[in-house]
FIBAMAR-192819 format. One record per residue (C-alpha): x, z, y. Coordinates in nm, 2 decimals. Example, Ala and Ser with C-alpha at 12.3 -4.5 7.8 and 13.67 -1.06 7.14 Angstrom:
2
+--------+--------+--------+
:      x :      z :      y :
+--------+--------+--------+
:   1.23 :   0.78 :  -0.45 :
:   1.37 :   0.71 :  -0.11 :
+--------+--------+--------+
END
This chain:
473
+--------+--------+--------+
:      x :      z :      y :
+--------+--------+--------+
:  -3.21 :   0.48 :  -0.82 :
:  -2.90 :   0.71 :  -0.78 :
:  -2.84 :   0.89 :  -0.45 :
:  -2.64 :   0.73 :  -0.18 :
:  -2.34 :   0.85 :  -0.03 :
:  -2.36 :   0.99 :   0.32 :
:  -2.11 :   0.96 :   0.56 :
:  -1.95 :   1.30 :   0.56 :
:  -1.88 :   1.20 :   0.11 :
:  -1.78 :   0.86 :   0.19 :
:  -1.51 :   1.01 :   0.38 :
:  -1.41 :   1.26 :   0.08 :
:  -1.42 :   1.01 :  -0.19 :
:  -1.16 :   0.80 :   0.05 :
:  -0.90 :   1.10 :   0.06 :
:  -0.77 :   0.96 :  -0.26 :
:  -0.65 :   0.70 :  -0.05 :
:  -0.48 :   0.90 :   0.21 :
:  -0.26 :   0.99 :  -0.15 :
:  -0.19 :   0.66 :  -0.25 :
:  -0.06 :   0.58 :   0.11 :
:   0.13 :   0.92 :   0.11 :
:   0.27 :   0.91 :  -0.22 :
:   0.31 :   0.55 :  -0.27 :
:   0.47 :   0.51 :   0.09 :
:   0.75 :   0.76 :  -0.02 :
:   0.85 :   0.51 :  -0.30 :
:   0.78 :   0.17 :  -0.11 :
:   0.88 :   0.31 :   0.23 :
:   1.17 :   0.50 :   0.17 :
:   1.32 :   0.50 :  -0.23 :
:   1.51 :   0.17 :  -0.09 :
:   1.65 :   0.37 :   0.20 :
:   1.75 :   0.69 :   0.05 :
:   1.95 :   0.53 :  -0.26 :
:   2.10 :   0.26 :  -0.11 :
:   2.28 :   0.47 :   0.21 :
:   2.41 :   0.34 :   0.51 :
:   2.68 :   0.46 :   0.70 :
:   2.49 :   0.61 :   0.91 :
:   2.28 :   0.80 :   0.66 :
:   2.48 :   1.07 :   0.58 :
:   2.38 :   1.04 :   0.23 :
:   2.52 :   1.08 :  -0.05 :
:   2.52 :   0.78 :  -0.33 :
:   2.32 :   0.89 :  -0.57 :
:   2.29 :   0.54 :  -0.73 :
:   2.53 :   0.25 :  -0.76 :
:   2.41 :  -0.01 :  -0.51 :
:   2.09 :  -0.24 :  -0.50 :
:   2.00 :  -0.06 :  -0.83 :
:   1.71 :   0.15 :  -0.67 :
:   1.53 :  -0.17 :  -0.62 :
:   1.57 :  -0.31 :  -1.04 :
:   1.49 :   0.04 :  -1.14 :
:   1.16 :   0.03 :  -0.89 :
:   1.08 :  -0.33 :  -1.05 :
:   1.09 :  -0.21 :  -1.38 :
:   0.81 :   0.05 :  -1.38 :
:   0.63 :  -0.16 :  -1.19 :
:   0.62 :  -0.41 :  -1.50 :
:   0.55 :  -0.11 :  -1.67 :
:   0.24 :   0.01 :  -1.44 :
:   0.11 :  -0.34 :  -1.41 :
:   0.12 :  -0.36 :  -1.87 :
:  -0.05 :   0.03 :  -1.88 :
:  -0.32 :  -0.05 :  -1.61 :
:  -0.56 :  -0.28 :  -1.89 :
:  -0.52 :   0.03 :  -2.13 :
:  -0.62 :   0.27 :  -1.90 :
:  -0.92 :   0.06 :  -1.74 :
:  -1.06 :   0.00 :  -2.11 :
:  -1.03 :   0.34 :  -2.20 :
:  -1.24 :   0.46 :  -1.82 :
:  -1.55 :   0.22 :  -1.92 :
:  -1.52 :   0.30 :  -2.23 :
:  -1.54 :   0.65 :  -2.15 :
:  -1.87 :   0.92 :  -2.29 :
:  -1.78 :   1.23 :  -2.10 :
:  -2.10 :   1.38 :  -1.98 :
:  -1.93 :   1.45 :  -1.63 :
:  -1.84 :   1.05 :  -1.57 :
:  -1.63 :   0.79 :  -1.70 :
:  -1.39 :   0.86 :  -1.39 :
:  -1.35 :   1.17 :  -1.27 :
:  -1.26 :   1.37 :  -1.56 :
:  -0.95 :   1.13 :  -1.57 :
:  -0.87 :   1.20 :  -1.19 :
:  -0.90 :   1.57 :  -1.21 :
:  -0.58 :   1.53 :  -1.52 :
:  -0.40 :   1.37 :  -1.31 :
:  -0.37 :   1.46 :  -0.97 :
:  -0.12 :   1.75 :  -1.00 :
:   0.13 :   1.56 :  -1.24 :
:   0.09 :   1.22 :  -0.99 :
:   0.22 :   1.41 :  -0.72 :
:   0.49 :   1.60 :  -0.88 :
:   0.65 :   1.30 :  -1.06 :
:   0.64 :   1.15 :  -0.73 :
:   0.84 :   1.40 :  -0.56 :
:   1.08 :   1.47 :  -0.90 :
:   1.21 :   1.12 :  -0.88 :
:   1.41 :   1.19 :  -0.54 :
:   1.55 :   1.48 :  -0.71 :
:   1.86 :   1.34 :  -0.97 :
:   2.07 :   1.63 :  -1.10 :
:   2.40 :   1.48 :  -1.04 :
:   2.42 :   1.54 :  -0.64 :
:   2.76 :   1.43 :  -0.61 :
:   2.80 :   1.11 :  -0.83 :
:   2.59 :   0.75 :  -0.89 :
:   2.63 :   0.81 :  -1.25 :
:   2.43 :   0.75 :  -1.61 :
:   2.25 :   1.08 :  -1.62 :
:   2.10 :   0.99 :  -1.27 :
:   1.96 :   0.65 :  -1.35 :
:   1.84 :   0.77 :  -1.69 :
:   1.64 :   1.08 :  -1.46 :
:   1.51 :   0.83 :  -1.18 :
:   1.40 :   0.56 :  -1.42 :
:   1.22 :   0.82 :  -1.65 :
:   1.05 :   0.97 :  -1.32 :
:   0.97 :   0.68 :  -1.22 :
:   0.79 :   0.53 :  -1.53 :
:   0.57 :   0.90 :  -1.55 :
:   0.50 :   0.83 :  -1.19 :
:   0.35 :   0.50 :  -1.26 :
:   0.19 :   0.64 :  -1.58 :
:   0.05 :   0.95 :  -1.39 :
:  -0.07 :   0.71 :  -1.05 :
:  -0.27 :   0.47 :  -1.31 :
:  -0.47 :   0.76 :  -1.45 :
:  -0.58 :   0.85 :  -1.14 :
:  -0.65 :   0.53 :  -0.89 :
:  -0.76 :   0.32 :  -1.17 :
:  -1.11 :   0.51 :  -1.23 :
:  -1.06 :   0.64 :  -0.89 :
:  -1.08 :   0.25 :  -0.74 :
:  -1.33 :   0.22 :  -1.02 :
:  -1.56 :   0.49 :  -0.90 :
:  -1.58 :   0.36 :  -0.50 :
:  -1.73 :   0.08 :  -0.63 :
:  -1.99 :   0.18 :  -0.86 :
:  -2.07 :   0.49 :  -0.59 :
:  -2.09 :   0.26 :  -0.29 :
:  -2.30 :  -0.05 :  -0.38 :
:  -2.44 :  -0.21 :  -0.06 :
:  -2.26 :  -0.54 :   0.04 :
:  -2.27 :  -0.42 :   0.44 :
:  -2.19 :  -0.08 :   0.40 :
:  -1.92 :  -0.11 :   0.16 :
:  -1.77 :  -0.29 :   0.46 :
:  -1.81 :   0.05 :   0.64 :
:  -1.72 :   0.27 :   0.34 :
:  -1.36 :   0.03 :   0.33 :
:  -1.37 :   0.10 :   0.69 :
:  -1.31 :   0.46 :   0.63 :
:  -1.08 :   0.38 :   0.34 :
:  -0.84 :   0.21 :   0.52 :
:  -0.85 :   0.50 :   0.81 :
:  -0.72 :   0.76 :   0.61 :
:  -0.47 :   0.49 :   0.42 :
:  -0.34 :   0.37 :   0.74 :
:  -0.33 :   0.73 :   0.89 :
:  -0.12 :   0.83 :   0.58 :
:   0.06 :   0.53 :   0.63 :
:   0.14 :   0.65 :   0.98 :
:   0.23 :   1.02 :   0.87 :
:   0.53 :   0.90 :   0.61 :
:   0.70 :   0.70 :   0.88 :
:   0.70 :   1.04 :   1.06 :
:   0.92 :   1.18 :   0.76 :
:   1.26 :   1.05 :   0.97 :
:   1.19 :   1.26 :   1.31 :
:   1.14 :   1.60 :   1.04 :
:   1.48 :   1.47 :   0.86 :
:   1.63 :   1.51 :   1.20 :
:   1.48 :   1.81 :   1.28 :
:   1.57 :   1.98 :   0.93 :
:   1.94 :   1.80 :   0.96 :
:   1.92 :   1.98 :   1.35 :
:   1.92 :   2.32 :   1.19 :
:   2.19 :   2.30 :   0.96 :
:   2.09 :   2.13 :   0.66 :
:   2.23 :   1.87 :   0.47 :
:   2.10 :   1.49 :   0.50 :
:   2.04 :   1.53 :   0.12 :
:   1.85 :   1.88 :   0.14 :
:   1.69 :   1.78 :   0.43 :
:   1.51 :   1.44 :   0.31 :
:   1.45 :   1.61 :  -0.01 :
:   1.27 :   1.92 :   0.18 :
:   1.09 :   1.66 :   0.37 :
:   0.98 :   1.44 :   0.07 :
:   0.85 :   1.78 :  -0.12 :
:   0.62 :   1.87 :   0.25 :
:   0.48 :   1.52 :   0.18 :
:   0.43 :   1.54 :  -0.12 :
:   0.24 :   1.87 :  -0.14 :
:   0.03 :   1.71 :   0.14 :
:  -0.07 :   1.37 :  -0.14 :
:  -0.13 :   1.63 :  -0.39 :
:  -0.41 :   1.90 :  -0.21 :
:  -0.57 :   1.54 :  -0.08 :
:  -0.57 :   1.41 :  -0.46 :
:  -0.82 :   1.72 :  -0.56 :
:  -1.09 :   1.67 :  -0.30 :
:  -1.25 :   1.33 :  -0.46 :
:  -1.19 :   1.47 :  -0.79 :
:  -1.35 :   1.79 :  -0.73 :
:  -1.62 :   1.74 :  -0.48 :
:  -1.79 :   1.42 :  -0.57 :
:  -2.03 :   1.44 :  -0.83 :
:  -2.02 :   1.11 :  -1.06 :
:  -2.37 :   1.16 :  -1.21 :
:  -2.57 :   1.21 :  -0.90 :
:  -2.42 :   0.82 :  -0.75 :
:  -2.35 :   0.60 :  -1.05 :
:  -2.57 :   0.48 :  -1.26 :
:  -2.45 :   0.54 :  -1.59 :
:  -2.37 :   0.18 :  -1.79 :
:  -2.07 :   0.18 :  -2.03 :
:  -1.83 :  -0.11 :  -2.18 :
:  -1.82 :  -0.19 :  -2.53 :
:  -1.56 :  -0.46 :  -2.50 :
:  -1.23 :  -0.49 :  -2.65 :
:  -0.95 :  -0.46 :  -2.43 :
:  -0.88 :  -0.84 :  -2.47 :
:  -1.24 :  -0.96 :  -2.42 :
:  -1.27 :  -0.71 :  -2.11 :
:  -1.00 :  -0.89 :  -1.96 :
:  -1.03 :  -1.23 :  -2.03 :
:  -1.34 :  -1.21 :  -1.89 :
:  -1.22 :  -1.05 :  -1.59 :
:  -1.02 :  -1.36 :  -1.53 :
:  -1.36 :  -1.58 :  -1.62 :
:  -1.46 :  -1.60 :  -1.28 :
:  -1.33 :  -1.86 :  -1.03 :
:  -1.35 :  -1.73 :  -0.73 :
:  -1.23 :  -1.37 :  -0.86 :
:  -0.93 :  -1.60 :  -0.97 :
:  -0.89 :  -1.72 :  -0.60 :
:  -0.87 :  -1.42 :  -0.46 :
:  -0.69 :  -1.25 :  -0.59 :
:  -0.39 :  -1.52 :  -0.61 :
:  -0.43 :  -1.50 :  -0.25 :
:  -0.46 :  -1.08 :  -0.22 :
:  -0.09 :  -1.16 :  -0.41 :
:   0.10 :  -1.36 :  -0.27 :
:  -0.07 :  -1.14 :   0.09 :
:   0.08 :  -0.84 :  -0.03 :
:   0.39 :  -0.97 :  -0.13 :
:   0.44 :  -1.04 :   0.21 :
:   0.37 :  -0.71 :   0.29 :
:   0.56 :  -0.53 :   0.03 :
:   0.86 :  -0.76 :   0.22 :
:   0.78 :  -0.58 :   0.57 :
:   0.70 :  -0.22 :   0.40 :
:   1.04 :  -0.22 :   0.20 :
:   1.24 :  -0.37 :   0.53 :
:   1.08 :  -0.20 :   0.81 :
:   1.31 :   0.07 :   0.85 :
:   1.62 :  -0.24 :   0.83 :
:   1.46 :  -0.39 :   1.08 :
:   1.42 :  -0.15 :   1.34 :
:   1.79 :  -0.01 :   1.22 :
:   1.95 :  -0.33 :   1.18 :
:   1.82 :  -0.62 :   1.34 :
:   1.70 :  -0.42 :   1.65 :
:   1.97 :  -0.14 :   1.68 :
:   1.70 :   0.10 :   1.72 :
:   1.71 :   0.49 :   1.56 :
:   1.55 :   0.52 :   1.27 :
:   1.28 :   0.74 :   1.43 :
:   1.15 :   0.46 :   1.63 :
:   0.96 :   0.28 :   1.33 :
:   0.71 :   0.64 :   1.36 :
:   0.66 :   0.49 :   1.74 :
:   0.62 :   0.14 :   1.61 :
:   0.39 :   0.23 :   1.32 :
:   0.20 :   0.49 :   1.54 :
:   0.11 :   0.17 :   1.79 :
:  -0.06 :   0.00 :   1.50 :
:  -0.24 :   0.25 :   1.41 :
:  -0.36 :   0.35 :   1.71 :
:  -0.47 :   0.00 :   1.78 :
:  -0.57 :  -0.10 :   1.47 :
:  -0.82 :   0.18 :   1.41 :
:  -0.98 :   0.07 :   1.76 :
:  -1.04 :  -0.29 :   1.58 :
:  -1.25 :  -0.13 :   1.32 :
:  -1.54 :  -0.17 :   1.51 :
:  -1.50 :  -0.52 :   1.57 :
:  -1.38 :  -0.59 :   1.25 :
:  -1.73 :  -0.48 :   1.09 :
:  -1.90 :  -0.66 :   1.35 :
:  -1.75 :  -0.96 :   1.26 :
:  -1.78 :  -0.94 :   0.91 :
:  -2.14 :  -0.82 :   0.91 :
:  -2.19 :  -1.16 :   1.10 :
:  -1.99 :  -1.43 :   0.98 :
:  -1.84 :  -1.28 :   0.66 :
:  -1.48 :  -1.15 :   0.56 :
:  -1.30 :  -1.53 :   0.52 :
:  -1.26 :  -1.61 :   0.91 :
:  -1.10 :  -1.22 :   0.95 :
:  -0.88 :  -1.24 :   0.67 :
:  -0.74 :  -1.57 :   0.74 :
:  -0.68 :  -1.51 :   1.13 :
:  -0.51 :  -1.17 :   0.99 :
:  -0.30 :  -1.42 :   0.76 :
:  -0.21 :  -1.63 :   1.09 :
:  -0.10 :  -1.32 :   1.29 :
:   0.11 :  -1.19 :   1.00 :
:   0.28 :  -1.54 :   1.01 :
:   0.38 :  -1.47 :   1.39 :
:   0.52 :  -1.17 :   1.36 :
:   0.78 :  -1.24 :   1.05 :
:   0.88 :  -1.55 :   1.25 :
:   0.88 :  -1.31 :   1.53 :
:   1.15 :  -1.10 :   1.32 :
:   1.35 :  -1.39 :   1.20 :
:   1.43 :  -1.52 :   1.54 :
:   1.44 :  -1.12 :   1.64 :
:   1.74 :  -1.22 :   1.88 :
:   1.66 :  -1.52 :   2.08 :
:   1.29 :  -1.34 :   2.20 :
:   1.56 :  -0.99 :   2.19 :
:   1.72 :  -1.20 :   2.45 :
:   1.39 :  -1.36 :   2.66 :
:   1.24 :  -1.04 :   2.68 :
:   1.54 :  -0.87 :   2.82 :
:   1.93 :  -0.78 :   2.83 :
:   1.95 :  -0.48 :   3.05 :
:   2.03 :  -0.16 :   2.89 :
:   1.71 :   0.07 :   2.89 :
:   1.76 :   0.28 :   3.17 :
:   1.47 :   0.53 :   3.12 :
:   1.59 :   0.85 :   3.00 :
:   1.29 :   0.91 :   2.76 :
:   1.27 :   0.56 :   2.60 :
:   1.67 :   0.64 :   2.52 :
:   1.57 :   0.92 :   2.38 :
:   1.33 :   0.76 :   2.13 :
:   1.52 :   0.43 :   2.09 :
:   1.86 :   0.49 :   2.14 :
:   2.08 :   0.32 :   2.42 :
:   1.97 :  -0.03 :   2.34 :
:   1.84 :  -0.32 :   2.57 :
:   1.54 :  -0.37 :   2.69 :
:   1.45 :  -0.67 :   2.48 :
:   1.52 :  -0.47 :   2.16 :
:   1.30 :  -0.19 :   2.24 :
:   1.03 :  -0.46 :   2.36 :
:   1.05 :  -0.63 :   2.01 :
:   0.96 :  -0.29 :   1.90 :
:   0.67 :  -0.24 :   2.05 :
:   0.55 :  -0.57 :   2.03 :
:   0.55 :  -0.56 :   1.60 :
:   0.34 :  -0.23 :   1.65 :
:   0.08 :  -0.42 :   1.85 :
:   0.08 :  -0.77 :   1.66 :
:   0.08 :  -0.64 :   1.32 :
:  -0.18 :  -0.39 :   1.39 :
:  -0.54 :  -0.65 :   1.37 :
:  -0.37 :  -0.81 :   1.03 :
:  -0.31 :  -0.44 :   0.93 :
:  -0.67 :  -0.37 :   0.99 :
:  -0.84 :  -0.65 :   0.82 :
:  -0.62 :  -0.69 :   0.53 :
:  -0.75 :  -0.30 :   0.43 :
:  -1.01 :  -0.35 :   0.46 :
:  -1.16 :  -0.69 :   0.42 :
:  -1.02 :  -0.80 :   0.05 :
:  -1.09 :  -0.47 :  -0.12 :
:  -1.45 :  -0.49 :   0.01 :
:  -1.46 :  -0.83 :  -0.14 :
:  -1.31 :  -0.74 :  -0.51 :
:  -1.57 :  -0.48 :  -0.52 :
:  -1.86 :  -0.76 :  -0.49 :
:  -1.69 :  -0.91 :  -0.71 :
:  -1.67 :  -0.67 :  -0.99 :
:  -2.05 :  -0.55 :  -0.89 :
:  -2.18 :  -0.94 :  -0.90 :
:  -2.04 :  -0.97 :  -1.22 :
:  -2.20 :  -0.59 :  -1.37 :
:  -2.55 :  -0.80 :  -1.23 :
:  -2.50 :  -1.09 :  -1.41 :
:  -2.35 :  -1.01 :  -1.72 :
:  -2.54 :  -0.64 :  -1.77 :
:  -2.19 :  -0.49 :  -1.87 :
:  -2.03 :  -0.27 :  -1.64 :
:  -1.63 :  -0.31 :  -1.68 :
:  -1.58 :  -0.24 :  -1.29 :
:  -1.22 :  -0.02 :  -1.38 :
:  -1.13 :  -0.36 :  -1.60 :
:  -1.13 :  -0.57 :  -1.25 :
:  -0.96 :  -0.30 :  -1.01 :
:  -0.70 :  -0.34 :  -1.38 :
:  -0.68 :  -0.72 :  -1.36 :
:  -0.60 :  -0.70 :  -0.96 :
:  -0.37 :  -0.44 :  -0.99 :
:  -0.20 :  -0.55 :  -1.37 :
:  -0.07 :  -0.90 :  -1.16 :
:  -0.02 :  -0.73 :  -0.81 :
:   0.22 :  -0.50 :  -0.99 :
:   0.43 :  -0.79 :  -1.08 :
:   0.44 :  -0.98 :  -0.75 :
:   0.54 :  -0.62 :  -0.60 :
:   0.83 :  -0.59 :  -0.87 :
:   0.91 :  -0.93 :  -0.74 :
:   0.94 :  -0.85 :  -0.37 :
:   1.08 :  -0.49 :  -0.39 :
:   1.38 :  -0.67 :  -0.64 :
:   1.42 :  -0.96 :  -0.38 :
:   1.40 :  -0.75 :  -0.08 :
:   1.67 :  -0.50 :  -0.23 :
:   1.93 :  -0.79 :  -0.36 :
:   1.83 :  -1.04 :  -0.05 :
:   1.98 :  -0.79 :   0.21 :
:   2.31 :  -0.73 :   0.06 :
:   2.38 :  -1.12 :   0.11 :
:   2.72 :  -1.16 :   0.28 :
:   2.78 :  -0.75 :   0.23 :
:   3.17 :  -0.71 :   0.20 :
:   3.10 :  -0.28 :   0.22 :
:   2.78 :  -0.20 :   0.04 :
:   2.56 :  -0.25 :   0.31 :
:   2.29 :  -0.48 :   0.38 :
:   2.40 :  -0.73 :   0.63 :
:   2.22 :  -0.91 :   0.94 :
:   2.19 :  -1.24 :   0.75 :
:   2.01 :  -1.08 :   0.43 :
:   1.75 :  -0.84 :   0.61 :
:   1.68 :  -1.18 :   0.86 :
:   1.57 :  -1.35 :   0.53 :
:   1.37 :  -1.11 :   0.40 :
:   1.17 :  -1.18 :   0.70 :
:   1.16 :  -1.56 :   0.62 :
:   1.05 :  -1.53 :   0.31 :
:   0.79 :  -1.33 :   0.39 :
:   0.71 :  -1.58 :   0.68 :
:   0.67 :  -1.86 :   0.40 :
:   0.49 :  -1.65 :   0.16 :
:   0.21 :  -1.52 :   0.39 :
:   0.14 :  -1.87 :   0.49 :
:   0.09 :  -1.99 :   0.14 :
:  -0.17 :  -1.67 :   0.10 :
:  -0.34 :  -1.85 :   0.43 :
:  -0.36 :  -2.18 :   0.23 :
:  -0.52 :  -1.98 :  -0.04 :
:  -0.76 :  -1.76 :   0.12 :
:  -0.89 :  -2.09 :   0.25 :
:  -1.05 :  -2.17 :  -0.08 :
:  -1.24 :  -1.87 :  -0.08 :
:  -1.63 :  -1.82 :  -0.01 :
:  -1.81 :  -1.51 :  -0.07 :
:  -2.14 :  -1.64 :   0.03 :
:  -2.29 :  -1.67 :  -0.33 :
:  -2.15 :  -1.35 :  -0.44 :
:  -2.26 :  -1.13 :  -0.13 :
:  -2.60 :  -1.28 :  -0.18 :
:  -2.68 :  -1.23 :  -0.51 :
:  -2.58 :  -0.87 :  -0.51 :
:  -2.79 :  -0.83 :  -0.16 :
:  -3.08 :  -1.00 :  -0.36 :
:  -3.02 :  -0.73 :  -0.67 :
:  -3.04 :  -0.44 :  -0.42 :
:  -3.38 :  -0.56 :  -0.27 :
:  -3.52 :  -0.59 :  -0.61 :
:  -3.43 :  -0.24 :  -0.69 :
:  -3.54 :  -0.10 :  -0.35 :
:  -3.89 :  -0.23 :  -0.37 :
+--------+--------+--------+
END
């Protein structure tokens, strides 16, 4: 039996993580907002409007058809040093830098060809670049971390360091200010910012890579599938099937909020900018304090009853956002009078900068379970199925999930981008678009709660449980 992880590893292997929420969150989070300006932006067009949001679909389509190719070629892999680190450690540098190069077109001045032909290229090696590394990355947590109860744990950590770097980019608007406060440009200064951040991803990329070990934690059993075998049966199994329909249409919903969130506190709320860092810093803060409970919980009665009361709250607060103005109203209609809330907020009312705070603190239990709780549960999955068919194609699964949750992000990120320019008469996204973004994602959430429904992880948990006594004793 291979060594086990101890804590102080679990939490290096998860830096990779921290990346995927730093870099990813600079595309998700904030590609939306710097190409498709407001008036209030300061920005320069540097692409003709609602294009950002095509362009983003299409390498998604792209990631989501390179992700099989990739996963065959991990499992397949012979390298004496693993079958996934030796792809990580190629990758990290050019992930990050692609990352960063695609808010860098050469034109400055003008939305023209040679700017969409530089960010779609950028973005495409992104995708290309990101796949390399998280798909044997993904691929190695589970094969490192193979008991049912402290994979819980090990996800635990995971989602930490994702939702911390989740927390960090939403800071990126208070150092815009701050660069923008010295003298700089809006352009140079979100583009100094992105480059800090990106830097950051990168030097958090090369600790997984570098300091874990592959030979000393996985047991070393290759694929000798085709590519097409490998993934059909991926698909084989029904309850993989289930979930991750549901995991789908889930994060579709939550592609809607990460994609709006900045609208919403901008928009809807008439809040800075800067205040989504105190809205986002809330849920973390709160979230990570539900971790605990959360693996109490799930040690005792399984991950279904979290993830579907997670599904539930989501539900609440999207309605929450759609009828943003009649609870604006309940809550409030005085103009803040504190000076330091004014500071942070802006001179809004008091139900606006109530709504604020209370998404930070609703969101932040779905946030926490929805890290953690599904992932743990794809990795049974793809170590039930290594037990029962005696071939390990573990990157093939985090593939399959990741090939058709490219395609329902494409979706959202497209819908989200053309949804809130509904009504716009001056290139801006209007009330009555970024309101039914929230809608949707009301509707869609609610059908991942119908789905999750079907789940049940019982069989799976305990055949593995039963493999790992076996090899124990």
């Amino acid at each position: 039996m291979r060594k086990q992880l101890g804590t102080g590893k679990l939490f290096l292997l998860s830096l990779g993580d921290f990346s995927r929420a730093v870099l990813g969150g600079l595309l998700v989070t904030y590609m939306i907002k710097f190409f498709n300006v407001t008036e209030s932006s300061g920005l320069p067009l540097l692409l003709p409007p609602a294009l950002a949001g095509t362009l983003r679909g299409l390498s998604i389509v792209f990631d989501a058809v390179i992700d099989p190719w990739i996963a065959s070629a991990s499992d397949k892999s012979k390298n004496r040093q693993g079958r996934r680190i030796p792809f990580m450690r190629r990758a990290a540098l050019p992930y990050a830098l692609t990352c960063l190069l695609i808010f860098f077109p050469p034109d400055r001045a003008a939305p023209g060809i040679l700017n969409i032909v530089w960010v779609m290229g950028m973005l495409l090696a992104y995708c290309l670049t990101q796949s390399l590394y998280q798909i044997p990355y993904q691929a190695l947590q589970i094969e490192a971390v193979t008991d049912t109860r402290r994979r819980v744990f090990f996800y635990s950590i995971q989602s930490f360091n994702f939702v911390i770097g989740s927390a960090i980019i939403f800071a990126l608007p208070v150092m815009v200010s701050a660069f923008r406060s010295e003298g700089l440009s809006a352009l140079d200064a979100w583009q100094l910012s992105f480059g800090i951040f990106a830097l950051v991803g990168c030097a958090a990329l090369l600790v997984p890579a570098f300091i874990i070990r592959e030979q000393d934690y996985v047991e070393p059993q290759e694929s000798y599938l085709s590519l097409f075998k490998s993934f059909t049966a991926t698909l084989g199994y029904r309850q993989f099937r289930v979930l991750v329909v549901a995991y789908l249409v889930m994060q579709t919903a939550f592609a809607f909020f990460n994609t709006a969130m900045l609208f919403y506190i901008d928009i809807l709320l008439g809040l800075k900018e800067s205040f989504a860092t105190v809205v986002l810093g809330l849920s973390i803060v709160i979230g990570i304090f539900t971790y605990p409970l959360v693996n109490f919980i799930a040690r005792r009665h399984g991950k279904k009853p979290l993830i579907l009361a997670a599904c539930a709250a989501y539900v609440l607060v999207y309605a929450g956002i759609y009828f943003y103005a009649p609870v604006s109203a309940f809550l409030g209609t005085a103009p803040v009078a504190n000076a330091f809330l004014v500071s942070l907020a802006g001179p809004v009312t008091v139900g606006s900068v109530s709504c604020g705070f209370l998404i930070g603190i609703l969101i932040a239990f779905p946030i926490a379970c929805t890290n953690i709780l599904p992932t743990a549960a794809f990795a049974d999955i793809a170590q039930y199925d290594a037990i029962v068919s005696g071939v390990n194609k573990t990157g093939m699964f985090v593939a399959v999930r990741q090939f058709l949750l490219q395609f329902t992000q494409a979706a959202a990120t497209a819908i989200v981008s053309c949804v809130m320019y509904i009504g716009s008469v001056n290139e801006y996204p209007t009330v009555y678009g970024t309101r039914l973004t929230a809608l949707i994602a009301c509707a869609v959430v609610f059908a991942a709660l119908l789905l999750y429904s079907r789940y049940n992880d019982r069989e799976i948990v305990s055949t593995i449980d039963d493999w790992n006594n076996r090899i124990i004793a």
